[in-house]
C-alpha positions, 0 to 999 in steps of 0.5 A, a space after each residue: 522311037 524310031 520312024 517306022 515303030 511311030 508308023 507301025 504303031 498308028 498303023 496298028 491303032 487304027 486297024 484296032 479300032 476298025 475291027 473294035 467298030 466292024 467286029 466281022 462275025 461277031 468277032 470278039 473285041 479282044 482278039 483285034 486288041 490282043 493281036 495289035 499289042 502283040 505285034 507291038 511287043 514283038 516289034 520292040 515298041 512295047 518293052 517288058 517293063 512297059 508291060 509290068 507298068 501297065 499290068 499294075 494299071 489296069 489288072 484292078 479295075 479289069 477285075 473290079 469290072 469283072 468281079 461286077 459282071 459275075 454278080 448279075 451271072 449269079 443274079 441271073 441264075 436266080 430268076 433276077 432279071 426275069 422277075 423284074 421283067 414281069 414286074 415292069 410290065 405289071 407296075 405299068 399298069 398298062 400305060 405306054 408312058 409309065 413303062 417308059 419312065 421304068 424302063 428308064 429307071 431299070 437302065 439307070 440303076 443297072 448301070 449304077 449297081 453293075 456297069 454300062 456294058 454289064 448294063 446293056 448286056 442285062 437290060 437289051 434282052 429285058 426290053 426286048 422281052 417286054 415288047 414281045 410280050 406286049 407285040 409292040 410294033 417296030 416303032 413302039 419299040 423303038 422309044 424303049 430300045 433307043 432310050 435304054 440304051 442311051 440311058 444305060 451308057 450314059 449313067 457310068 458317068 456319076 460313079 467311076 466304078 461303072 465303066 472300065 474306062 473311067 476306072 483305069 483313068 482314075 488311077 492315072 489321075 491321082 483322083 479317089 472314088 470319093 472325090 469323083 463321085 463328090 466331084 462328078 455326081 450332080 453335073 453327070 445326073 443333071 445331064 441324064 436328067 436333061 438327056 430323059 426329058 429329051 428323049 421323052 419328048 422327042 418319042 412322046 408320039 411314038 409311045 403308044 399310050 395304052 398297052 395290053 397286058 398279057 395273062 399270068 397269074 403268079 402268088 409268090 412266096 413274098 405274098 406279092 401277086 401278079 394279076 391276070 393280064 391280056 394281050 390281044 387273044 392269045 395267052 402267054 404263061 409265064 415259065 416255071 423258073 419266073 414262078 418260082 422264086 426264092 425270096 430268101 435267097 432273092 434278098 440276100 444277093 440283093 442286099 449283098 450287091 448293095 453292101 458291096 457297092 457302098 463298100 467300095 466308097 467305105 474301104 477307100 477310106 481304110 485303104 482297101 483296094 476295089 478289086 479286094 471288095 469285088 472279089 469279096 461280094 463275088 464270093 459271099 453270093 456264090 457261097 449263098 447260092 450254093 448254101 442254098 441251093 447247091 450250085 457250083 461254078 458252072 455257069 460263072 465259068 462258062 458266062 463270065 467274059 474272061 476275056 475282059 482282062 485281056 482286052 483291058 490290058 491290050 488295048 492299054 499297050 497299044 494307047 500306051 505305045 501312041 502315048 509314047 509315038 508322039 500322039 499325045 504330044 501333038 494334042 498337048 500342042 493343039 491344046 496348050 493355048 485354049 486351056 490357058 483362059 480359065 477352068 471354063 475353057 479347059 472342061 469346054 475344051 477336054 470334054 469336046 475334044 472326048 467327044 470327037 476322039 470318042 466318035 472317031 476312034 470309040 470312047 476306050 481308047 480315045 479316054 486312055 489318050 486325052 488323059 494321057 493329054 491332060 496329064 502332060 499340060 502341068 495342070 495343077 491338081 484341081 484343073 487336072 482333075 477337072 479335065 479329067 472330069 470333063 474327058 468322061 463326060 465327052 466319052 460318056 455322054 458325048 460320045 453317043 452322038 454315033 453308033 461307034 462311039 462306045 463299047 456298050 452301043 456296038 455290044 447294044 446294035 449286036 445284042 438287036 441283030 441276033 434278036 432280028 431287030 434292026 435299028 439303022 445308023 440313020 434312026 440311032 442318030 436322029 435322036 442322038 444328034 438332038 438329044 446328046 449335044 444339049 445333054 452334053 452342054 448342060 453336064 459341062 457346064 453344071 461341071 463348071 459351075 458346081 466345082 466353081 461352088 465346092 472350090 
């Protein structure tokens, strides 16, 4: 490559990611990716046949992902995720604590069942309504917000189907979902177990420990009732889409996204591509919900980020051209002599280097270019897969350490500014410098030592 297409394509990398970050505007993510690719395209840097390459990559997993997102769109429609934010409050049952701990649980199976930017998308304005409707004040707030989405992040890491990322990755690496999961699963929970105690601890006096219900009355078809609650001397009725609720209805979508999440880990057993059970479930919940109710495709066209596709596939043509420029060559170099002592060394190293790379440049681009690394070490299959392992771990969990560090919590601080809630870089990152090094640590080395027991 010739000096000034290098030049040209780090000087394009780091625009990129200033404007991934910056997002002036709430300017989409896929416009600074599409433009940078596109310069690198026109500029010879990027070839056709790179293009075909990395179209193969990463079109499965983008539309995994965005089959996923379609599924809450259609969840949402039918009075989902506003059910189960009256449900929270009334399952609190006026404590501060307990709706802590829920919150939590929410934020965690969301990101299981959908993904961490799915998550943060459906979870954020569900906490946010749970604080309007109990008038908690900004710092009782605050121990719901930050730990949500903290939370909601960092539960991508147990199974590679929740974050884009560690999807494109996976192929990369040769490793199937089962054995990520097999591989991955308890030192990611063991890390989001020690990150929730931690969390807890550090907001226990910020909790408030008694909280006001609000009153609504609500018999639902399912025999369930919703008692009357009160929150200070104003009454707030719940609207006419949480009272009616169609259970049939309800338990069918539920029970289909649950199928079609175990599907995937079944039909890689039969050879079955993700994206085939994706668009699967995607169809059998619009083809339920407009049995039932007759609704057509409006609101899946209009809300479904489309855009995802293309920011997948750009953002991978710029990474792929540093690739290329040399600047994985130059990490392979600084890594080479500290991986050489032992599996203990490679997770230490390739999970701390994903956390600076993430915190520096965002965990995206940054898991694209430490697994481009790991796969020019001539590592043998269980160590690349190990380091693999650890480069999610240090995008996932490490890389809160910052406000930049993930996709998921600059969509996060953009979702509280247009809701006029303002948590400052300063507040995010007192909690995050106590909680994520140690919940890092503990998932790196429960790495370490619970594939030291499996191999």
């Amino acid at each position: 490559m010739p000096d000034y297409q290098l030049w040209l394509t780090f000087g394009v990398f780091i625009i990129t990611v200033i404007f991934l970050m910056w997002r002036p505007g709430g300017l989409n993510e896929s416009i600074p990716t599409s433009l940078g690719a596109l310069l690198l395209v026109i500029t010879g840097v990027s070839s056709f046949a790179h293009i075909v390459g990395i179209f193969g990559i990463v079109s499965g997993a983008a539309v995994t992902i965005l089959s996923t997102i379609v599924m809450s769109i259609i969840l949402e429609s039918i009075g989902f995720f506003r059910w189960i934010a009256i449900n929270m409050i009334e399952k609190a049952r006026g404590s501060g604590f307990r709706l802590f701990w829920l919150i939590l649980l929410l934020c965690f199976l969301m990101t299981v069942f959908f993904n961490n930017d799915g998550s943060i998308l459906i979870t954020t304005p569900i906490i946010l309504r749970i604080c309007s409707i109990l008038r908690l004040k900004v710092h009782q707030q605050l121990p719901y917000l930050i730990s949500g989405a903290l939370i909601a992040t960092a539960s991508s890491a147990p199974i590679g189907l929740s974050n884009l990322a560690n999807l494109i990755a996976l192929q990369m690496v040769g490793l199937n979902l089962n054995t990520y999961t097999q591989m991955m699963f308890v030192p990611s929970m063991l890390g989001i177990i020690v990150m929730t105690v931690l969390l807890f601890y550090y907001f226990r006096k910020s909790i408030p420990k008694i909280i006001h219900h609000y009153p609504m009355s609500m018999q639902s078809t399912s025999g369930s009732a919703y008692h009357p609650l009160q929150t200070g001397d104003q009454e707030t009725q719940p609207t006419d889409s949480e009272k009616n609720v169609d259970w049939w209805l309800f338990r069918v979508c539920i029970g289909i996204v649950v199928f079609i999440r175990a599907g995937y880990f079944l039909a890689e057993q039969w050879g079955i591509r993700m994206e085939v059970v994706a668009i699967t479930g995607v169809v059998l919940m619009l083809a339920v919900r407009w049995y039932r109710t007759r609704t057509g495709l409006k609101d899946v066209v209009t809300q479904t980020p489309w855009h995802i596709l293309l920011f997948a596939f750009s953002i991978y043509i710029i990474v792929d051209s540093l690739h290329r420029a040399g600047m994985t060559a130059t990490i392979v170099q600084w890594m080479q002599p500290l991986v050489e002592g032992g599996n203990a060394s490679l997770i230490a190293v390739s999970g701390l280097m994903l956390t600076l790379l993430s915190n520096l440049f965002n965990n995206l681009p940054s898991v694209m270019i430490g697994t481009f690394a790991v796969t020019d070490l001539q590592l043998s299959d269980t160590q690349l897969h190990l380091a693999y392992l650890a480069n999610i771990l240090g995008s996932d969990i490490g890389a809160l350490l910052t406000p930049i560090g993930t996709l998921a919590t600059l969509i996060w601080m953009y979702i509280l500014k247009t809701h006029h809630v303002r948590v400052s870089w300063k507040q995010y990152m007192k909690v995050t410098f106590i909680v994520i090094p140690i919940s890092l640590i503990v998932s790196l080395f429960s790495l370490y030592i619970w594939t030291s027991i499996l191999y």
